[in-house]
N, C-alpha and C positions, 0 to 999 in steps of 0.2 A: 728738814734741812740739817741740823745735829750742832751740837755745840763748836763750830769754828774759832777755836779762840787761839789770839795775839798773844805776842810778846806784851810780857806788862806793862812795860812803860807806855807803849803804846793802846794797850786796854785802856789808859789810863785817860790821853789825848785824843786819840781819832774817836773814838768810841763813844769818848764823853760829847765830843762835840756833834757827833752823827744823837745823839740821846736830844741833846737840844734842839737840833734841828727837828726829830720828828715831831717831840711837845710843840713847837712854835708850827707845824705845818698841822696840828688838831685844831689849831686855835681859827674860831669862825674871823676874826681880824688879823689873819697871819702876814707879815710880809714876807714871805715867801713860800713855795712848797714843792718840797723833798720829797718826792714819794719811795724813796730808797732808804730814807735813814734810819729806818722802825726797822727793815728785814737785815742790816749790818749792827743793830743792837741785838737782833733777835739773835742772828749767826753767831756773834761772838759772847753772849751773855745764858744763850738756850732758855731765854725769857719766854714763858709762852701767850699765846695770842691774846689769854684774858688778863694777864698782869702787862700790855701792851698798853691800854687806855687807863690803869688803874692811875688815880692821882701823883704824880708827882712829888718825892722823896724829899721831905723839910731841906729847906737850904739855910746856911750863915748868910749871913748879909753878904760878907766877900762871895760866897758861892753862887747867889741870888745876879750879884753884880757880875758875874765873870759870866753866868748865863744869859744875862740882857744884854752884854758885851758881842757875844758870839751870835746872839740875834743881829744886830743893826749891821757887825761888821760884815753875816752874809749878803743881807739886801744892800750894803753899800756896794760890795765889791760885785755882787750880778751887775748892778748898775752899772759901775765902773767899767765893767769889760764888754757888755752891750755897747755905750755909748764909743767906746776905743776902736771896737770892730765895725761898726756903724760908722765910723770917722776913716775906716781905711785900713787898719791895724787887721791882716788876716790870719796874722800867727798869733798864738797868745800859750804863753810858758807857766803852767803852776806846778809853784814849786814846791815840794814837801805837799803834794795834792791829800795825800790820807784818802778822807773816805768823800772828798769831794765829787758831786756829780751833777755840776756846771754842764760837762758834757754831755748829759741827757737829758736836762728838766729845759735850760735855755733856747730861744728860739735864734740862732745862729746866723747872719749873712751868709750869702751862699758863698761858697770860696773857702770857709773858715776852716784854717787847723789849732786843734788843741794838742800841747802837749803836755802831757802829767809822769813828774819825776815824781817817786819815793823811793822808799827801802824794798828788797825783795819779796818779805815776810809780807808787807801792808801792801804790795802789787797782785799776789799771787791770795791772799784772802778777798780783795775787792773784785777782783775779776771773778771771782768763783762766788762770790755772792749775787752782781750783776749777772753771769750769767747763769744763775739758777730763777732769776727775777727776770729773766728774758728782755731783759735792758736793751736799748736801740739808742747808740746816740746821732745826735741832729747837727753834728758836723764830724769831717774827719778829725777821726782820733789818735795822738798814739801813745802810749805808754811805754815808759823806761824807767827800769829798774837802775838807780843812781843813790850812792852813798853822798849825800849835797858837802860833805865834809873833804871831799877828795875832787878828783877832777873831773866830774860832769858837762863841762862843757865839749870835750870833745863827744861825749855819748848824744848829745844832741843836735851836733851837726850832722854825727853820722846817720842819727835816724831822719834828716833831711830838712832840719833846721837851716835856713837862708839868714847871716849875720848880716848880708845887706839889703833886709827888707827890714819895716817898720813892723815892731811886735809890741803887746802887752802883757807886761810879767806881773805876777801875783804872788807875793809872799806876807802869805794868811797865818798871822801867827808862828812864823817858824825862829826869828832871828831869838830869841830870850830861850830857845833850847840849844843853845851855841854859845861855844867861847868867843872870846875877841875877835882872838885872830881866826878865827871858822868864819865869824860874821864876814869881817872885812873882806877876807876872799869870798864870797858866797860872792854877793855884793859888787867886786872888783870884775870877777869874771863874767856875773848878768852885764855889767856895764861895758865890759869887752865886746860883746855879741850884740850892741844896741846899737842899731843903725840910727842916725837923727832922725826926730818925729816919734818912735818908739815911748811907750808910758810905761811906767813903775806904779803900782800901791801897794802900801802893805800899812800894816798898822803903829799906831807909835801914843805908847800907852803910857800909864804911871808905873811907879818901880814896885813889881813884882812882890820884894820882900817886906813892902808896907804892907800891900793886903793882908796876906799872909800873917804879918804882927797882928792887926786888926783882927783879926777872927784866929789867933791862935788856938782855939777849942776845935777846928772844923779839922778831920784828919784826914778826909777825901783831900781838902785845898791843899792842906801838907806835905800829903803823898804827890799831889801833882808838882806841886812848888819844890819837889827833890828832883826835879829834871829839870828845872831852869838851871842855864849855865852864864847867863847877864847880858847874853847878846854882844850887840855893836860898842856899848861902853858909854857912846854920846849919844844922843837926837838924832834917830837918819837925817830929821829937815838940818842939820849941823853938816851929816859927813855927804850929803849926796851932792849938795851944791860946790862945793871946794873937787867934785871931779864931773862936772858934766852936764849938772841936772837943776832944771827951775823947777823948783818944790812949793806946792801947795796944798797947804793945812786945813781939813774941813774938821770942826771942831763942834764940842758938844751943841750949842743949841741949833747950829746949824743943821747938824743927826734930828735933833728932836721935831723941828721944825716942820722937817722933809717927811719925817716916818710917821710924826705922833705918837711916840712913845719916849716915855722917859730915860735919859743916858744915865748910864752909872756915873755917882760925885765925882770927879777927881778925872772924867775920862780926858783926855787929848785930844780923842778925834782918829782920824784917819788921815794918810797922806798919800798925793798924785805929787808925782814926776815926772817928767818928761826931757830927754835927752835932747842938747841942745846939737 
């Protein structure tokens, strides 16, 4: 396959979290499995297939914690969007997708469109690893290449986004590699395009440059934590109700509860919205 490799920032992010996912999809108790996420480490790292199962690279605690993070928030959010599209929701929007591939492990109501924005760079390497992997996914698909910083929403109507049907939007970790005012419109214009009934998740976590203090020695976490730009500013459960949205907080034990597996100290949880 040859060494496909990203822009670094991005080596940094998608990459990391396709590494986690594959570890959690070896694991005989895994909550979930990615059978995609080993061949988008392998493409962009030129990893070969026996340093593929070799143990797992010591973590800091912060690094330990942002990897159990990235575990429960996938099984939360599969959940989330099964149970949305299972309720009626037959569009569903992820946003800043990366190396996400929802769209081919998940078992889909029939009717389902997905659609997955990112950058040109992270479209144009995942499609060329899919289909070197001879990927098939299990609902219509479609991909758009979108700067989430600029105006994407018209790029989504045009690929045949319906703003008066009930959709599920997913933004997995994107708003804390954004300024303010990037969040807010992000945010402003998903909620332009949401018909009532419509859901929102994404995550809502502790502030970034504690961890980061905490494990100051880790230079992997440093290097990542040089791409946060602080997101929203407040709590989404703060700015989403004030334009639209009953917000519901699913919080650490409640994760633990559901999964069986321990939440990182300090976590929030996850958050559902729904446009009223």
């Amino acid at each position: 396959m040859g060494n496909q490799l990203l822009p670094d920032g991005v080596q940094r992010t998608a990459v990391g979290v396709a590494r986690v996912r594959a570890a959690e999809s070896r694991r005989e108790d895994r909550l979930f499995a990615d059978p995609y996420a080993k061949a988008f480490v392998r493409a962009a790292t030129g990893a070969r297939s026996q340093a593929e199962h070799a143990a797992p690279r010591e973590r800091s605690a912060g690094g330990a914690a942002l990897a159990a993070r990235i575990v429960l928030r996938t099984r939360f959010f599969d959940d989330y969007l099964l149970r949305a599209t299972a309720a009626g929701c037959r569009q569903v929007v992820l946003l800043a997708a990366g190396l996400d591939t929802r769209a081919f492990r998940l078992t889909w109501p029939e009717g389902t469109r997905v659609f997955e924005l990112d950058l040109p760079p992270v479209v144009a390497f995942k499609e060329r690893v899919l289909r070197e992997e001879g990927a098939v996914p299990t609902c219509e698909r479609s991909v758009l290449t979108a700067d989430l910083r600029e105006d994407w929403g018209a790029a989504l109507r045009e690929a045949g986004f319906d703003p008066a049907a009930r959709t599920a939007w997913l933004v997995e970790g994107l708003l804390v590699y954004l300024e303010t005012d990037q969040a807010t419109s992000l945010l402003s214009t998903l909620t332009g395009l949401s018909a009532a009934g419509s859901l929102l998740s994404l995550t809502e976590g502790r502030d970034p440059k504690r961890m980061v203090a905490e494990n100051g020695a880790d230079q992997r976490l440093q290097a990542l934590a040089g791409l946060w730009k602080g997101g929203l500013g407040e709590p989404a459960a703060d700015w989403l109700p004030r334009h639209g949205w009953q917000v519901t907080v699913h919080g650490k034990a409640e994760l633990e509860q559901a999964y069986g597996r321990p939440a990182p100290a300090g976590s929030e949880g996850f958050l559902i919205a729904e446009r009223g």
